[in-house]
C-alpha positions in Angstrom: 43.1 -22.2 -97.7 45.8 -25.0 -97.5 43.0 -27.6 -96.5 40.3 -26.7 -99.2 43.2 -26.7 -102.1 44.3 -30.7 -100.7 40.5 -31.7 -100.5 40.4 -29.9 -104.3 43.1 -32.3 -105.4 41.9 -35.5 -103.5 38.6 -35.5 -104.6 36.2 -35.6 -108.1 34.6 -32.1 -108.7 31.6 -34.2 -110.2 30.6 -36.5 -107.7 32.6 -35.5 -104.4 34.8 -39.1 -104.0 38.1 -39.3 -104.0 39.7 -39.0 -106.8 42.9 -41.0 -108.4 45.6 -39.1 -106.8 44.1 -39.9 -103.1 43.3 -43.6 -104.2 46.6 -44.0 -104.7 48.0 -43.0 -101.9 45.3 -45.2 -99.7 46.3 -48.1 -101.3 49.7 -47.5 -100.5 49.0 -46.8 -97.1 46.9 -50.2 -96.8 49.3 -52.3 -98.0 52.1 -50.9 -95.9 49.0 -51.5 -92.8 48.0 -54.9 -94.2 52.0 -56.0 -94.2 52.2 -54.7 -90.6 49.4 -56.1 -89.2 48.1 -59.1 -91.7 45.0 -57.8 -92.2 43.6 -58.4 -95.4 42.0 -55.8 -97.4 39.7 -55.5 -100.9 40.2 -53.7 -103.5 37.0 -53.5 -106.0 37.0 -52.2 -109.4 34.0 -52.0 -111.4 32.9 -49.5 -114.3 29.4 -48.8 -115.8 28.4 -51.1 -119.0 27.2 -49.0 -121.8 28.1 -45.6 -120.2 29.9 -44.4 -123.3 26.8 -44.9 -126.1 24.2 -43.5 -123.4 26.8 -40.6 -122.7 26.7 -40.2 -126.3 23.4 -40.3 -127.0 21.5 -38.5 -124.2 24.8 -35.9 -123.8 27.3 -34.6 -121.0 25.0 -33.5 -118.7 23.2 -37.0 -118.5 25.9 -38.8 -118.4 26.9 -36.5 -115.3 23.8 -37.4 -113.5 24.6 -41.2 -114.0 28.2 -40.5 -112.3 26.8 -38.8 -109.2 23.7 -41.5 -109.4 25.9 -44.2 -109.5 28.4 -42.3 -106.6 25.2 -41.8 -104.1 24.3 -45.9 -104.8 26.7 -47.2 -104.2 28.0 -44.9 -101.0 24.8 -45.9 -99.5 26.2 -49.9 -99.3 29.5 -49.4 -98.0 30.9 -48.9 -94.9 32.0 -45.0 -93.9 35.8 -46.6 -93.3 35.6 -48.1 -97.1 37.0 -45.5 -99.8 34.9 -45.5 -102.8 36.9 -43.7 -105.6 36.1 -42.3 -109.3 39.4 -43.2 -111.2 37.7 -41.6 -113.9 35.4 -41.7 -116.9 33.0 -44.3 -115.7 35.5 -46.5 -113.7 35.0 -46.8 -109.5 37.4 -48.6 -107.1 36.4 -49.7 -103.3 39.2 -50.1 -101.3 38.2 -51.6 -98.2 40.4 -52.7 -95.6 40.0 -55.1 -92.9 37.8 -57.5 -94.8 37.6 -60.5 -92.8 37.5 -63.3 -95.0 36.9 -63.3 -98.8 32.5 -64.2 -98.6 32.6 -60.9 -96.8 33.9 -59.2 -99.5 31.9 -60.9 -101.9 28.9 -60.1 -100.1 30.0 -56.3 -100.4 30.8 -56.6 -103.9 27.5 -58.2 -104.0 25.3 -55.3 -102.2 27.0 -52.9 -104.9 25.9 -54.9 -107.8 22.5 -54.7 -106.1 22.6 -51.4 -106.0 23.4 -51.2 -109.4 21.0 -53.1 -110.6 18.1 -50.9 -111.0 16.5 -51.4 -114.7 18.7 -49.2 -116.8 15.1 -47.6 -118.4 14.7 -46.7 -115.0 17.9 -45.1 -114.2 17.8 -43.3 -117.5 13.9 -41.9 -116.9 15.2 -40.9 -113.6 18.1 -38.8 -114.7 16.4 -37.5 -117.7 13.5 -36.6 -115.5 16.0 -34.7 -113.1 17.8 -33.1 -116.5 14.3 -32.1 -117.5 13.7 -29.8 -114.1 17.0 -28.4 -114.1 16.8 -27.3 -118.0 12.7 -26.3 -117.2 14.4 -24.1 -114.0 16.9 -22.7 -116.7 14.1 -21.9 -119.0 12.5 -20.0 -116.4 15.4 -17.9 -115.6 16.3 -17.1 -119.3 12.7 -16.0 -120.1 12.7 -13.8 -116.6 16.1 -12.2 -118.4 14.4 -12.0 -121.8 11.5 -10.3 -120.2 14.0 -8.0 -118.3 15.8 -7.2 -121.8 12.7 -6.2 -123.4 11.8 -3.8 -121.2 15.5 -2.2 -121.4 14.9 -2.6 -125.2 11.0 -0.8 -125.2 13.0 2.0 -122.8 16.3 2.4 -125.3 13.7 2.5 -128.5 11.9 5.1 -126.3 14.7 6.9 -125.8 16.2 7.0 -129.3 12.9 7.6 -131.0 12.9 10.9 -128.6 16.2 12.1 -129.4 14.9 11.1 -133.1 12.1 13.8 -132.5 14.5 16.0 -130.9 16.9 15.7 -134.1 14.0 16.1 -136.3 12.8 18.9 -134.8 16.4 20.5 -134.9 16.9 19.7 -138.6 13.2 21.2 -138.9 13.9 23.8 -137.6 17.4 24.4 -139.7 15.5 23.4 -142.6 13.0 26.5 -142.0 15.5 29.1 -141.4 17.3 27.9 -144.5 14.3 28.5 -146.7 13.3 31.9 -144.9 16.6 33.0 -146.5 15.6 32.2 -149.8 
């Protein structure tokens, strides 16, 4: 239980990297390493251009998808040792230690921009696509649960239109022995 609440508070419900909180405490770590042992280390920072008008245009859940997207991309170019963090909103840090010399971490910070660099139309079909299966796939289930609730509803009009009856025939019945009396 102790374990699964730390990993909540490390890490970025959305897309599953670390979050703030553990990127700082990295960084503090590597610098109290790198002073130790000389080793130099990165740190990249980077955001998404644009994220806050497509956010705002295509809504929350898109903007989502381009988070984890962006996440999975750019996880697939760095090393397992490097920590890729969400900060938040749309900005990312890498914090790589033991980078050799500086033209190896450019050529990281280059592979991430490559992996960035798919046409935006592209990404944005892409996720839209996805958003379009999930919202088809909750379409599905609500009409399953519609269907479901008008058979309750065809039974519950069945049933009231039978007491109904059963009423009417009661107040028939009243009715006649009322006007035998008369």
């Amino acid at each position: 239980e102790r374990e699964r609440l730390q990993s909540e508070a490390q890490t970025d419900p959305l897309t599953g990297l670390a979050n703030r909180r553990l990127f700082q405490e990295q960084v503090a770590r590597a610098q109290l390493r790198a002073n130790r042992t000389g080793n130099r280390g990165t740190l990249i920072y980077f955001d998404l251009d644009d994220f806050k008008p497509l956010n705002d245009q295509y809504g929350h859940d898109f903007g989502d998808g381009i988070l984890i997207e962006t996440a999975r991309r750019v996880e697939s170019v760095i090393r397992r040792s490097d920590l890729l963090s969400r900060l938040g909103g749309d900005e990312f840090t890498i914090l790589i230690e033991e980078s050799a010399t500086p033209e190896a971490a450019q050529e990281i910070a280059h592979k991430v921009q490559q992996a960035l660099q798919e046409p935006k139309e592209q990404q944005v079909s892409k996720v839209l696509q996805e958003l379009q299966v999930h919202k088809e796939q909750l379409v599905s289930k609500v009409h399953k649960v519609l269907q479901g609730f008008k058979v309750h509803k065809e039974q519950l009009v069945h049933k009231v239109l039978q007491g109904f009856k059963v009423h009417k025939e009661q107040l028939v019945s009243k009715v006649h022995k009322v006007l035998q009396g008369f």
